[in-house]
C-alpha atoms as an extended CHARMM CRD file, in Angstrom:
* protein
*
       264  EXT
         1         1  UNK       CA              4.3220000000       15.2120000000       -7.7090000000  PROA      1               0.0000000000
         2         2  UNK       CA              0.7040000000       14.7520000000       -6.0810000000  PROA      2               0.0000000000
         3         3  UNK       CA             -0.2910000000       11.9360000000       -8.4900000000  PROA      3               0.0000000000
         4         4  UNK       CA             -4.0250000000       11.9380000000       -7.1040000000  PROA      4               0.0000000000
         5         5  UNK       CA             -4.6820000000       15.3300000000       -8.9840000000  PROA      5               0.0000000000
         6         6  UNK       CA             -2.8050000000       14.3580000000      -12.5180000000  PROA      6               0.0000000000
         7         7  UNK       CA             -4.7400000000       11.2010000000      -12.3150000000  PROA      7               0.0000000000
         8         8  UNK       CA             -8.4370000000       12.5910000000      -11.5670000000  PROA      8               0.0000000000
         9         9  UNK       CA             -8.1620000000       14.9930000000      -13.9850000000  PROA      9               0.0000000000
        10        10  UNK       CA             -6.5790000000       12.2990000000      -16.2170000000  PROA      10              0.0000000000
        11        11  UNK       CA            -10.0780000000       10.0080000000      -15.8060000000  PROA      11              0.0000000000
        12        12  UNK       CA            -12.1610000000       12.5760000000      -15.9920000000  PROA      12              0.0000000000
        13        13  UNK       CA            -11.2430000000       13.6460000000      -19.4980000000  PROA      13              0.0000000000
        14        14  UNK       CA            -11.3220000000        9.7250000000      -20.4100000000  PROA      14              0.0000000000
        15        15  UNK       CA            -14.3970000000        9.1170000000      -18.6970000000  PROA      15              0.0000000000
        16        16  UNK       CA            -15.8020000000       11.9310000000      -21.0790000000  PROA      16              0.0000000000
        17        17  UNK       CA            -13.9500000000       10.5410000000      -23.9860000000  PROA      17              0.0000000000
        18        18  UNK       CA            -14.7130000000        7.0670000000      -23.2290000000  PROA      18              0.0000000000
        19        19  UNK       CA            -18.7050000000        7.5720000000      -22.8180000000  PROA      19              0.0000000000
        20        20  UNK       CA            -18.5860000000        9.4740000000      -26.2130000000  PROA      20              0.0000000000
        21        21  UNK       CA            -16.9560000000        6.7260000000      -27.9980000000  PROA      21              0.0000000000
        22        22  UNK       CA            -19.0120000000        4.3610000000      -26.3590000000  PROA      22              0.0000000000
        23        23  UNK       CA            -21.6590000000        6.0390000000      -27.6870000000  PROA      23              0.0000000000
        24        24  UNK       CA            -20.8830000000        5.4100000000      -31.4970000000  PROA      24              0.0000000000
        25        25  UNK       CA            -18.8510000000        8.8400000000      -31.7430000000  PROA      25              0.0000000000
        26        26  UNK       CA            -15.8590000000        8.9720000000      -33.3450000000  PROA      26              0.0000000000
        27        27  UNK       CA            -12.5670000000       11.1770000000      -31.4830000000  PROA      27              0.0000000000
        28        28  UNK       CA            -12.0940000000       13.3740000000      -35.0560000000  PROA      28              0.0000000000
        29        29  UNK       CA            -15.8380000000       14.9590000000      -33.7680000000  PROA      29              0.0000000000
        30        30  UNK       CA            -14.2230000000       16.4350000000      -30.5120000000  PROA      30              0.0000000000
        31        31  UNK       CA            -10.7730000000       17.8980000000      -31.9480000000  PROA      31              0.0000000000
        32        32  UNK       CA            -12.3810000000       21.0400000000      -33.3810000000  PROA      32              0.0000000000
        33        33  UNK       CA             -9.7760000000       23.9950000000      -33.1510000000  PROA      33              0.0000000000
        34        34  UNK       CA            -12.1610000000       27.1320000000      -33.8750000000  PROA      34              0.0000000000
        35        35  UNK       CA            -13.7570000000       25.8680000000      -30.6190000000  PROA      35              0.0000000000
        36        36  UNK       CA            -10.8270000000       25.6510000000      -28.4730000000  PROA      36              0.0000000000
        37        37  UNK       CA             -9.4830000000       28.8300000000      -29.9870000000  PROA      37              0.0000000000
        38        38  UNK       CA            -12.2860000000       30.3600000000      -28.6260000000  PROA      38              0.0000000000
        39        39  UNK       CA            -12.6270000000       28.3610000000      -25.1050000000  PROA      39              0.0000000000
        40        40  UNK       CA             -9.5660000000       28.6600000000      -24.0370000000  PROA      40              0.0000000000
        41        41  UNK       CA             -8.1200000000       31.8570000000      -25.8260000000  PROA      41              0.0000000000
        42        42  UNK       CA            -11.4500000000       33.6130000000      -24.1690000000  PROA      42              0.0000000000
        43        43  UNK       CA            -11.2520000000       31.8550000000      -21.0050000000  PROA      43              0.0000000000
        44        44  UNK       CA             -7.3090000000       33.3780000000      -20.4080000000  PROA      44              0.0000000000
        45        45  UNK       CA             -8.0670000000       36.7710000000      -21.9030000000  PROA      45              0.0000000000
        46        46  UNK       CA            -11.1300000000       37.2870000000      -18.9420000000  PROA      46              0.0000000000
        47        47  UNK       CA             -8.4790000000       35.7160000000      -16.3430000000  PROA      47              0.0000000000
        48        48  UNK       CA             -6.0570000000       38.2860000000      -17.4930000000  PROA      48              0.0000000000
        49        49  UNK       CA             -8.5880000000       40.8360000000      -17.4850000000  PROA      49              0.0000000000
        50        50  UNK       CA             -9.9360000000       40.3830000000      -14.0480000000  PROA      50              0.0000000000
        51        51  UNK       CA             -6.9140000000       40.3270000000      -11.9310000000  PROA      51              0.0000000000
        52        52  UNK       CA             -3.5160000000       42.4660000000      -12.1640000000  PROA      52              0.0000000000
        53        53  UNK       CA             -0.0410000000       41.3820000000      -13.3820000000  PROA      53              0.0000000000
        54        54  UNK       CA              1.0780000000       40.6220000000       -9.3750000000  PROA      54              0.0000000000
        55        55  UNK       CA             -1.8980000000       38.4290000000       -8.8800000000  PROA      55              0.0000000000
        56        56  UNK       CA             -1.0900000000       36.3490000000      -12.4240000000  PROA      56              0.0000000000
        57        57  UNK       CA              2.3800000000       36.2980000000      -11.4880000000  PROA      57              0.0000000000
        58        58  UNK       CA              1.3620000000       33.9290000000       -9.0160000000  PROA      58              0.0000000000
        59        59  UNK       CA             -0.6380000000       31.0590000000      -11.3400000000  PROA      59              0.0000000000
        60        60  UNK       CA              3.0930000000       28.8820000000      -11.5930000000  PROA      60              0.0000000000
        61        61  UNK       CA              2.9800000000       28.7410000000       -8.0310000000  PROA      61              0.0000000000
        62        62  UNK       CA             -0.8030000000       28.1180000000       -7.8270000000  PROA      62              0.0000000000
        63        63  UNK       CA             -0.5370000000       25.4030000000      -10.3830000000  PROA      63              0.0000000000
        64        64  UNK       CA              2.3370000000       23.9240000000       -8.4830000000  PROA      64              0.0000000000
        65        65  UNK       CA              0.7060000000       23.6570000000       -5.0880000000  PROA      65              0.0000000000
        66        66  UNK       CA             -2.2160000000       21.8730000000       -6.7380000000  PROA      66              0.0000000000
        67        67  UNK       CA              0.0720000000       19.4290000000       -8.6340000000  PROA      67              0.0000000000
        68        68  UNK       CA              2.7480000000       19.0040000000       -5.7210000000  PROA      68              0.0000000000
        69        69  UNK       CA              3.2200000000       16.4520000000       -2.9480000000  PROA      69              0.0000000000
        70        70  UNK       CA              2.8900000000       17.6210000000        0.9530000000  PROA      70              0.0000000000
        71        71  UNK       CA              6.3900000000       18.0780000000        1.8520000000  PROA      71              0.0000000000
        72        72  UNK       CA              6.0430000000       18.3470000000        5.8150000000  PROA      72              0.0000000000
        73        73  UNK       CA              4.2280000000       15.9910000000        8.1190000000  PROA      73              0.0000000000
        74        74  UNK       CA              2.3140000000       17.3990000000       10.9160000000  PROA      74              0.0000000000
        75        75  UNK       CA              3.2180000000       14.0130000000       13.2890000000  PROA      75              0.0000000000
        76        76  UNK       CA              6.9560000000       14.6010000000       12.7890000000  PROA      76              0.0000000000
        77        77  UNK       CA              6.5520000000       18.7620000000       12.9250000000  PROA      77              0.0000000000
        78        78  UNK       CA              4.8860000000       17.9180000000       16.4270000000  PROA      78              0.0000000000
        79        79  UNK       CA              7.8540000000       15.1910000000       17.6940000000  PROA      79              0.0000000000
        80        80  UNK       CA             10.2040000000       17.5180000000       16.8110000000  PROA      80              0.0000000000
        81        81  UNK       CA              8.3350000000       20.2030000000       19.1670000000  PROA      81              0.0000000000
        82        82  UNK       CA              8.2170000000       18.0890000000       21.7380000000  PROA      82              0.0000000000
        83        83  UNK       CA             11.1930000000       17.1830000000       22.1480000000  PROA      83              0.0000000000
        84        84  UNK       CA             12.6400000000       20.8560000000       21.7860000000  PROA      84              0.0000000000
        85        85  UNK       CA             10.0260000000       21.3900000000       24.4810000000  PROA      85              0.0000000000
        86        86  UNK       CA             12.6050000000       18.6120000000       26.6240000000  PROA      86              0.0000000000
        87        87  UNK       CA             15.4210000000       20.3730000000       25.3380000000  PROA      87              0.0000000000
        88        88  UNK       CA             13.9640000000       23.7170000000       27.1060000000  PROA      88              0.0000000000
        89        89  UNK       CA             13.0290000000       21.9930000000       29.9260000000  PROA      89              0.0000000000
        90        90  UNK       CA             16.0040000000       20.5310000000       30.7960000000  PROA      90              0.0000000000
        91        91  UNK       CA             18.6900000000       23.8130000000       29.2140000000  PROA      91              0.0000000000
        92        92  UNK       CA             16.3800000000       26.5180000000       28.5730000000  PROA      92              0.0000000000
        93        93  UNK       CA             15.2740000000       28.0710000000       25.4950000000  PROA      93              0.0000000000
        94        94  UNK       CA             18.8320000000       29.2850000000       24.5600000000  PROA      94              0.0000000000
        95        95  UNK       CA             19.7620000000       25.7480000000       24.2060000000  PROA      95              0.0000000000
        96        96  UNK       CA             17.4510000000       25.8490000000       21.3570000000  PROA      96              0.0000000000
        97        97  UNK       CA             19.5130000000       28.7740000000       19.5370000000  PROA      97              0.0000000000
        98        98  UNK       CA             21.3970000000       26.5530000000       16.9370000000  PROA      98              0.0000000000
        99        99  UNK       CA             18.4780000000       24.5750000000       16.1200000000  PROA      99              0.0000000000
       100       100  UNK       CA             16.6960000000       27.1970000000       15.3280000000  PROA      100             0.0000000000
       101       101  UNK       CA             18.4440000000       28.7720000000       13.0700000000  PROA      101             0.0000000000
       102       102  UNK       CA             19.4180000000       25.9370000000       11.2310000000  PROA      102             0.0000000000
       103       103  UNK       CA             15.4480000000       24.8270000000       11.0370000000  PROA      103             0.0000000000
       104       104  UNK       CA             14.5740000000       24.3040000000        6.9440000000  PROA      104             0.0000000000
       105       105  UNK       CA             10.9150000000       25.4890000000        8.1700000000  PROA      105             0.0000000000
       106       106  UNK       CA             11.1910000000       29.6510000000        7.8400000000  PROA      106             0.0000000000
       107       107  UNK       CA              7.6770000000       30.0860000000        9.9670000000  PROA      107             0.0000000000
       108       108  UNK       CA              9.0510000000       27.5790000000       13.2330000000  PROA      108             0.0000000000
       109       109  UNK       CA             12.8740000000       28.7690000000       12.1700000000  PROA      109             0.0000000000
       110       110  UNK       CA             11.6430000000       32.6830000000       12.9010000000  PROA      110             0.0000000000
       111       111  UNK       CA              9.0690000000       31.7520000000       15.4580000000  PROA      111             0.0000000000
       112       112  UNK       CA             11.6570000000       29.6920000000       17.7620000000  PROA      112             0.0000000000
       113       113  UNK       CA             14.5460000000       32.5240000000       17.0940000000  PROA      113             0.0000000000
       114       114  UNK       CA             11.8360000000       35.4150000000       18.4450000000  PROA      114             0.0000000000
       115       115  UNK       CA             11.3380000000       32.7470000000       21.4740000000  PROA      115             0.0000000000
       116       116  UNK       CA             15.1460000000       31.9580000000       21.8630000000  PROA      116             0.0000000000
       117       117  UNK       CA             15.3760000000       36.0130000000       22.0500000000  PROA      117             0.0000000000
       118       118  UNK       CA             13.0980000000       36.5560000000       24.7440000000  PROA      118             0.0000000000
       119       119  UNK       CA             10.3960000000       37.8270000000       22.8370000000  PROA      119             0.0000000000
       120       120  UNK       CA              6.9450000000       38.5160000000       24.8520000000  PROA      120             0.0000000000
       121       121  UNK       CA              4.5930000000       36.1010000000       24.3190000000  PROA      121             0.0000000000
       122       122  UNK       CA              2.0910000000       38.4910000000       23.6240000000  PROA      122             0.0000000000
       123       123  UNK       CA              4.1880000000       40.0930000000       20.4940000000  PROA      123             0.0000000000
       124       124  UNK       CA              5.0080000000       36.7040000000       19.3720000000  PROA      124             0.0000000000
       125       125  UNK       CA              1.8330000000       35.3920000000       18.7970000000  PROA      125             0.0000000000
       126       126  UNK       CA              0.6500000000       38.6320000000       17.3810000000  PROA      126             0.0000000000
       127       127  UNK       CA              3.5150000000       38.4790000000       14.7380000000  PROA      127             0.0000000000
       128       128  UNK       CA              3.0140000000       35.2590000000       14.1250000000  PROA      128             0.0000000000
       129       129  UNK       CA             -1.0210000000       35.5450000000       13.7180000000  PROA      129             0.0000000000
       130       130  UNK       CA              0.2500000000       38.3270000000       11.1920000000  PROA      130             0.0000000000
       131       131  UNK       CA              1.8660000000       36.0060000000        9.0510000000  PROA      131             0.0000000000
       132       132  UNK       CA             -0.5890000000       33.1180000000        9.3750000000  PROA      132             0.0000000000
       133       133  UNK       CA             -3.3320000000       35.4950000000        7.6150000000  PROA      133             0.0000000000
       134       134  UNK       CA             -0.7760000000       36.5940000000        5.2430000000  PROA      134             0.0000000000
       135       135  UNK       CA             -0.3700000000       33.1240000000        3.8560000000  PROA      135             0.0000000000
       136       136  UNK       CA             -4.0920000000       32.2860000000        4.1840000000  PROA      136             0.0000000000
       137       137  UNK       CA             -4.9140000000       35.0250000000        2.2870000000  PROA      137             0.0000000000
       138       138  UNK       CA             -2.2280000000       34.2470000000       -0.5960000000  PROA      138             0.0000000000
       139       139  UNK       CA             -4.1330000000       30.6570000000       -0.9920000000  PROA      139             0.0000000000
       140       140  UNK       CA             -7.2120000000       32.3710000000       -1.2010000000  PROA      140             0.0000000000
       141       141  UNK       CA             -6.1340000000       34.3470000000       -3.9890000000  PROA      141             0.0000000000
       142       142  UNK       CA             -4.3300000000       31.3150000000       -5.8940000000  PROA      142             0.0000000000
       143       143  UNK       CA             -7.5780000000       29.6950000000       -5.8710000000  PROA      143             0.0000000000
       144       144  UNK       CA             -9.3520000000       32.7160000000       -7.0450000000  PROA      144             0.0000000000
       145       145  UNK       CA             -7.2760000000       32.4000000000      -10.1240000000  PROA      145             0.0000000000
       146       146  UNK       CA             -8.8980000000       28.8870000000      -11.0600000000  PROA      146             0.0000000000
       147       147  UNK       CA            -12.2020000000       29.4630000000       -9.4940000000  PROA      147             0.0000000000
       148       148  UNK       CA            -12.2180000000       32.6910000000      -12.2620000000  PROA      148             0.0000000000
       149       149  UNK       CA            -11.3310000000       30.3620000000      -14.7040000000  PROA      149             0.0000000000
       150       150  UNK       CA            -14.0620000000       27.6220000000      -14.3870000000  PROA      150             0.0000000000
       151       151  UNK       CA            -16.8830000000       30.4380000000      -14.0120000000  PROA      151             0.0000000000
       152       152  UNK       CA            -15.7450000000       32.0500000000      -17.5450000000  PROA      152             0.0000000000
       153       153  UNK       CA            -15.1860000000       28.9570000000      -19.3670000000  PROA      153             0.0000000000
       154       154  UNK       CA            -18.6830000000       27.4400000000      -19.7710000000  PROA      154             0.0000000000
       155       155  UNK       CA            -19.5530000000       31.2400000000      -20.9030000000  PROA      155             0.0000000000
       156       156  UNK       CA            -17.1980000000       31.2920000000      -23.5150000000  PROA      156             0.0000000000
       157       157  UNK       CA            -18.1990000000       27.6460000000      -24.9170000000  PROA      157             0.0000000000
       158       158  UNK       CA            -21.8300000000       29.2880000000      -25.3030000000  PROA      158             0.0000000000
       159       159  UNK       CA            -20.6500000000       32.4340000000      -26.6170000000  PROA      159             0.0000000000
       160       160  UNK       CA            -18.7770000000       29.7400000000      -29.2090000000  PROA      160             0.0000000000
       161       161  UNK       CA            -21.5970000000       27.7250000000      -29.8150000000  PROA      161             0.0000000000
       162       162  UNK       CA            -23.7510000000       30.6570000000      -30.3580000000  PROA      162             0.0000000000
       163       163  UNK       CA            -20.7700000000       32.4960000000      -33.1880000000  PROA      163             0.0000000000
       164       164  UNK       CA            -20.9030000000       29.0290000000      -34.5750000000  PROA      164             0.0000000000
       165       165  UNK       CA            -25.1170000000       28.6740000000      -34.9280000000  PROA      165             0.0000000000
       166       166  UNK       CA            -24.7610000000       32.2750000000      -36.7900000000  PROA      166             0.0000000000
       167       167  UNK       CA            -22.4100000000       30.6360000000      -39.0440000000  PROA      167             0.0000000000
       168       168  UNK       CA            -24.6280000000       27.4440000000      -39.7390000000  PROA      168             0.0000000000
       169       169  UNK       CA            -27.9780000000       29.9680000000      -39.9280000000  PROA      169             0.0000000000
       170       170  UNK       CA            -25.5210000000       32.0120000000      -42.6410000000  PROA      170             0.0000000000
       171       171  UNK       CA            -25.5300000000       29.3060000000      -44.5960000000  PROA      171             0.0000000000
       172       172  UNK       CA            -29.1490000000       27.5890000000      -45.2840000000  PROA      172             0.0000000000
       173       173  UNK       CA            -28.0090000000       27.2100000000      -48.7140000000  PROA      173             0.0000000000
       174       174  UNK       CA            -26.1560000000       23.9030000000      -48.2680000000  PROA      174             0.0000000000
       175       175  UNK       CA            -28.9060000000       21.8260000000      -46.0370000000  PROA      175             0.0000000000
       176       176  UNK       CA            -26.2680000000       18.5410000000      -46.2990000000  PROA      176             0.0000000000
       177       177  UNK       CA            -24.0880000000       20.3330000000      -43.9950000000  PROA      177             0.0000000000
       178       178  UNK       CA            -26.4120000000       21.6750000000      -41.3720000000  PROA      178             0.0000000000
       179       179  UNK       CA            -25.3360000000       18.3690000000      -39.3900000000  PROA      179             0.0000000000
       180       180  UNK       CA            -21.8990000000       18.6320000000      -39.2610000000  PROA      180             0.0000000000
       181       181  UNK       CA            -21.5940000000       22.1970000000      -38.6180000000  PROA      181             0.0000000000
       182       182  UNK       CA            -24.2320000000       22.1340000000      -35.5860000000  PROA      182             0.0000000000
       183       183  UNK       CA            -22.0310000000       19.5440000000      -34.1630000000  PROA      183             0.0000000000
       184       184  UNK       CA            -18.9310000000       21.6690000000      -34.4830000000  PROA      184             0.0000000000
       185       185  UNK       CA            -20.8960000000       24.5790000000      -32.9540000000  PROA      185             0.0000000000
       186       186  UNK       CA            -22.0220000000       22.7370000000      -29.8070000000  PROA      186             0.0000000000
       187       187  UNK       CA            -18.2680000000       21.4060000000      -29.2520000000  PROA      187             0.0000000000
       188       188  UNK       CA            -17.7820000000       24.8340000000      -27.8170000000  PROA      188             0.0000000000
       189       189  UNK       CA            -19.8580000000       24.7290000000      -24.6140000000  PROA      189             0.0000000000
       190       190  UNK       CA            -18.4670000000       20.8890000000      -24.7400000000  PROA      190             0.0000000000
       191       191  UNK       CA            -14.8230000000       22.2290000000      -24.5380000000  PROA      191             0.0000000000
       192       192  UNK       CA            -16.1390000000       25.6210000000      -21.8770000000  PROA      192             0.0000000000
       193       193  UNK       CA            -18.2510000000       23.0740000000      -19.2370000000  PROA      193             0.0000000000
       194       194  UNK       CA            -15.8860000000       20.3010000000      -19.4750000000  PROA      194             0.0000000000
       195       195  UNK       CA            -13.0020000000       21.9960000000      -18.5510000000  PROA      195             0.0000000000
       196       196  UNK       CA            -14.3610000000       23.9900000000      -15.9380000000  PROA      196             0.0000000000
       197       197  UNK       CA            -15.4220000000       21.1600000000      -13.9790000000  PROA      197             0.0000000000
       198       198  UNK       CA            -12.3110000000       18.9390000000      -15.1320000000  PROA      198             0.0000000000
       199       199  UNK       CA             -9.8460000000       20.8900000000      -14.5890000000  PROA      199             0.0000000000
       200       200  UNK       CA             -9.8290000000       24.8290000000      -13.5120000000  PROA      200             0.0000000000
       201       201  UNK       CA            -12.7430000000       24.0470000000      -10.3760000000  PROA      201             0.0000000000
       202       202  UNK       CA            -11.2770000000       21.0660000000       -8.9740000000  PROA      202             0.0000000000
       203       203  UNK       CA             -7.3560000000       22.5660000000       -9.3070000000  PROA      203             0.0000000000
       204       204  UNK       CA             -8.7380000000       25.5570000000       -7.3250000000  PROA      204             0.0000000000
       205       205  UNK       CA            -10.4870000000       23.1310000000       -4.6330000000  PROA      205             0.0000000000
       206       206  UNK       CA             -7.3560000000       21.1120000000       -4.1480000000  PROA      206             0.0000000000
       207       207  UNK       CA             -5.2470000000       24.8150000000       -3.8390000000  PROA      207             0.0000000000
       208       208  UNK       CA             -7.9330000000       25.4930000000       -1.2710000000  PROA      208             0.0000000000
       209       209  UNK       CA             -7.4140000000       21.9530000000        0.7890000000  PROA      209             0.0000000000
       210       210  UNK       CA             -3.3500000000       22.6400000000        0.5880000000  PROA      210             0.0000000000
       211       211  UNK       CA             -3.6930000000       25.6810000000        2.1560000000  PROA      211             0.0000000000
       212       212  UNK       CA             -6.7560000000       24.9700000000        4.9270000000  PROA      212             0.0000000000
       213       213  UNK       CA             -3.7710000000       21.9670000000        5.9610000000  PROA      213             0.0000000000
       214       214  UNK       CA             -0.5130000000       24.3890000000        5.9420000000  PROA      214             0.0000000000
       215       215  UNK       CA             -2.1480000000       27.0230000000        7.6870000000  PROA      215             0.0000000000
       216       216  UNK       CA             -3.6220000000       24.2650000000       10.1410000000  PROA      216             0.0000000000
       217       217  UNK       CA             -0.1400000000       23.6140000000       10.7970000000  PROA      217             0.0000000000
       218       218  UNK       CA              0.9770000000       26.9520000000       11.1700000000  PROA      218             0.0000000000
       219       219  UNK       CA             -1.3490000000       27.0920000000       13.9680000000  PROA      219             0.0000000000
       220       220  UNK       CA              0.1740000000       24.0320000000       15.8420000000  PROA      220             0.0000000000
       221       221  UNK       CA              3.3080000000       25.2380000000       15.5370000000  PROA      221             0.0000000000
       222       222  UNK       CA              2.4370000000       28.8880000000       16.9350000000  PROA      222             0.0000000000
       223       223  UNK       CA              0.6540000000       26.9610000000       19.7570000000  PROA      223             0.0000000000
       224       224  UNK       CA              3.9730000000       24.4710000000       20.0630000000  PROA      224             0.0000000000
       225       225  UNK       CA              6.4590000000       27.5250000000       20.1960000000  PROA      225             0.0000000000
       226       226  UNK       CA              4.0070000000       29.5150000000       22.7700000000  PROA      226             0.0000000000
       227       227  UNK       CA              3.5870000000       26.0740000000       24.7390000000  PROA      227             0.0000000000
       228       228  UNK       CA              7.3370000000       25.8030000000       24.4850000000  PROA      228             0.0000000000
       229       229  UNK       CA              8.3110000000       29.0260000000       25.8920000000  PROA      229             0.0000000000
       230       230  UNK       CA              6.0850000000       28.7280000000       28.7320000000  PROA      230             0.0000000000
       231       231  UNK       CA              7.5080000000       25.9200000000       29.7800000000  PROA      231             0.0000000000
       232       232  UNK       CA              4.9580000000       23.5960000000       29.9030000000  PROA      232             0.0000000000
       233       233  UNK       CA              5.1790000000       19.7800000000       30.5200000000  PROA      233             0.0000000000
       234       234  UNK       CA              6.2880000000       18.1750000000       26.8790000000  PROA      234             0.0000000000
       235       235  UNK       CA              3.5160000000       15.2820000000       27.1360000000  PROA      235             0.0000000000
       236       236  UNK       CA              0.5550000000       17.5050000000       27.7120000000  PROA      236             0.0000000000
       237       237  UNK       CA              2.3210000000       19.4870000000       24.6770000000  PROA      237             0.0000000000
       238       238  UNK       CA              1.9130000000       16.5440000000       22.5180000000  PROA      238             0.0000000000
       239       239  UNK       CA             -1.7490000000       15.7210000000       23.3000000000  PROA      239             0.0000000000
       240       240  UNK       CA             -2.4660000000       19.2660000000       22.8330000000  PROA      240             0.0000000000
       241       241  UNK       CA             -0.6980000000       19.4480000000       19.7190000000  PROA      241             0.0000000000
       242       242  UNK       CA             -2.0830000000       16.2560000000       18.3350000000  PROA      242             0.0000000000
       243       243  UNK       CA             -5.6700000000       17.2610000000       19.2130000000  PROA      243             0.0000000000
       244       244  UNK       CA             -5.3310000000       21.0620000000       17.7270000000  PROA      244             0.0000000000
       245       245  UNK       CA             -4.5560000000       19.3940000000       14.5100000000  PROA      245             0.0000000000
       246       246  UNK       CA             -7.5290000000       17.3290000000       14.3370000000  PROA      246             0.0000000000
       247       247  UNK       CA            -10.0100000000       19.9530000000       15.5280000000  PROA      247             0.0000000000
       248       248  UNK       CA             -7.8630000000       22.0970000000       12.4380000000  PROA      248             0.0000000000
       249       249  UNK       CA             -8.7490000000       19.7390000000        9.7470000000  PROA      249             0.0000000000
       250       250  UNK       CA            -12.2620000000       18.7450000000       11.0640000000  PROA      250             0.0000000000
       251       251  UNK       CA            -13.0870000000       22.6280000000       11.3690000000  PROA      251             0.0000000000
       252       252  UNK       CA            -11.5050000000       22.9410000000        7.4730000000  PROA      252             0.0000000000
       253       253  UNK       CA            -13.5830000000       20.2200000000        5.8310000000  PROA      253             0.0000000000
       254       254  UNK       CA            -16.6240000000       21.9450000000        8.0610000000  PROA      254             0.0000000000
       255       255  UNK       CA            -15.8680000000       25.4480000000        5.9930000000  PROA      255             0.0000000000
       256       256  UNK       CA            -16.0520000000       22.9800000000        3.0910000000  PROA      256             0.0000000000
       257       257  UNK       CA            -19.2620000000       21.3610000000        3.9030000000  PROA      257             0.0000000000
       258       258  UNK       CA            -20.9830000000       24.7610000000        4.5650000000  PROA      258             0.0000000000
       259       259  UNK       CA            -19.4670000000       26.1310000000        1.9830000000  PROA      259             0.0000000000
       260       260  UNK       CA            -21.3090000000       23.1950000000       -0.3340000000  PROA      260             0.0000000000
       261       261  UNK       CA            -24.4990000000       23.7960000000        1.6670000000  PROA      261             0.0000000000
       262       262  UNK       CA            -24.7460000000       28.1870000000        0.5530000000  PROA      262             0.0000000000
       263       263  UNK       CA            -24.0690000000       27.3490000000       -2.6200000000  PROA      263             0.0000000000
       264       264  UNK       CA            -26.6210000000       24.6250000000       -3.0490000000  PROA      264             0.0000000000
């Protein structure tokens, strides 16, 4: 379990919760039901709306990449192809045959079988790329899901402050509980902005950032199995390995950054 997004999302709420109690406000005044009926009911019928049943099929496994530890690291992914890059060296590539297809990684487990088989370099990276935009694309869309999510949200907290101002402005008849009931009405956009920028935007940012670093190594390893089957010297491998990574994860939080900068 990635703890950093249960815990963000964990002080954000209480920072919110906090600074209104601070404030002299008392917790009963946020827990109004109407409004989250409306928030969130409205905020998952637009979601359900906007995309089709294979697309929402998908939010468990969204929701789990946001909430769920890196299981692979890039330093021991790129040991492990250098010293299969040895074990070429030394045997050749068919040498490599068992490993392979006992390798608990299905992208290097297919990519190192279609190397151990001869397969032209040429073909191999072109299969490969094939399946490296595959999966890039498949993160894209798990963000979208969230990204949806925290652009409806603060709409449907105005649309429920605005149902609940009709219902105040219905009833000018009872002045001593304007107060209370404009209060109530407001909790709506509350509920719609503070969740969108709690919870559904940064889950679909953190989605994104999983899936800028798996496809980042999905690139070293294409680049580690080509290197591999050409037969080139296992140290320059490793620094070439090592620095593709870096220039990866630079160039990713550079797509962020400019990404920032457009919508600014």
């Amino acid at each position: 379990m990635d703890l950093t997004t249960i815990v963000g999302i964990a002080l954000g709420l209480l920072a919110l919760v906090g600074g209104f109690l601070l404030d002299g406000g008392h917790i009963s005044g946020l827990l109004v039901f109407s409004a989250a009926i409306i928030v969130f009911g409205g905020t998952i019928g637009a979601v359900i709306v906007s995309f089709p049943k294979s697309h929402l099929k998908q939010i468990p496994k969204a929701i789990s990449l946001a909430f769920r530890e890196k299981r692979t690291d890039p330093q021991e992914l790129i040991a492990e192809l250098v010293d299969m890059a040895l074990v070429a060296r030394r045997e050749g590539v068919l040498a490599l045959e068992d490993r392979a297809q006992a390798h608990p990684n299905a992208f290097l487990r297919d990519g190192l079988q279609m190397v151990v088989d001869g397969t032209d370099p040429d073909l191999l990276r072109q299969i490969l790329e094939v399946e490296i935009e595959a999966k890039e694309k498949l993160y894209g869309s798990y963000a979208k899901l969230f990204e949806a999510a925290g652009g409806y949200a603060p709409t449907m907290g105005i649309i429920g402050t605005v149902m609940g101002l009709i219902h105040v402005l219905s009833n000018l008849s009872e002045p001593e509980t304007l107060a209370g009931a404009i209060a109530v009405a407001f909790s709506a956009t509350l509920y719609g902005v503070a969740s969108a920028n709690v919870i559904y935007l940064p889950i679909a940012n953190k989605i994104k950032i999983r899936g800028e670093e798996h496809i980042a190594e999905m690139d070293m390893m294409l680049e580690g199995m080509l290197a591999l089957q050409a037969g080139e010297n296992p140290q320059l491998i490793q620094k070439k390995l090592t620095s593709f990574l870096q220039l990866e994860t630079a160039g990713a939080a550079g797509k962020d950054a400019n990404r920032d900068g457009e919508e600014t």
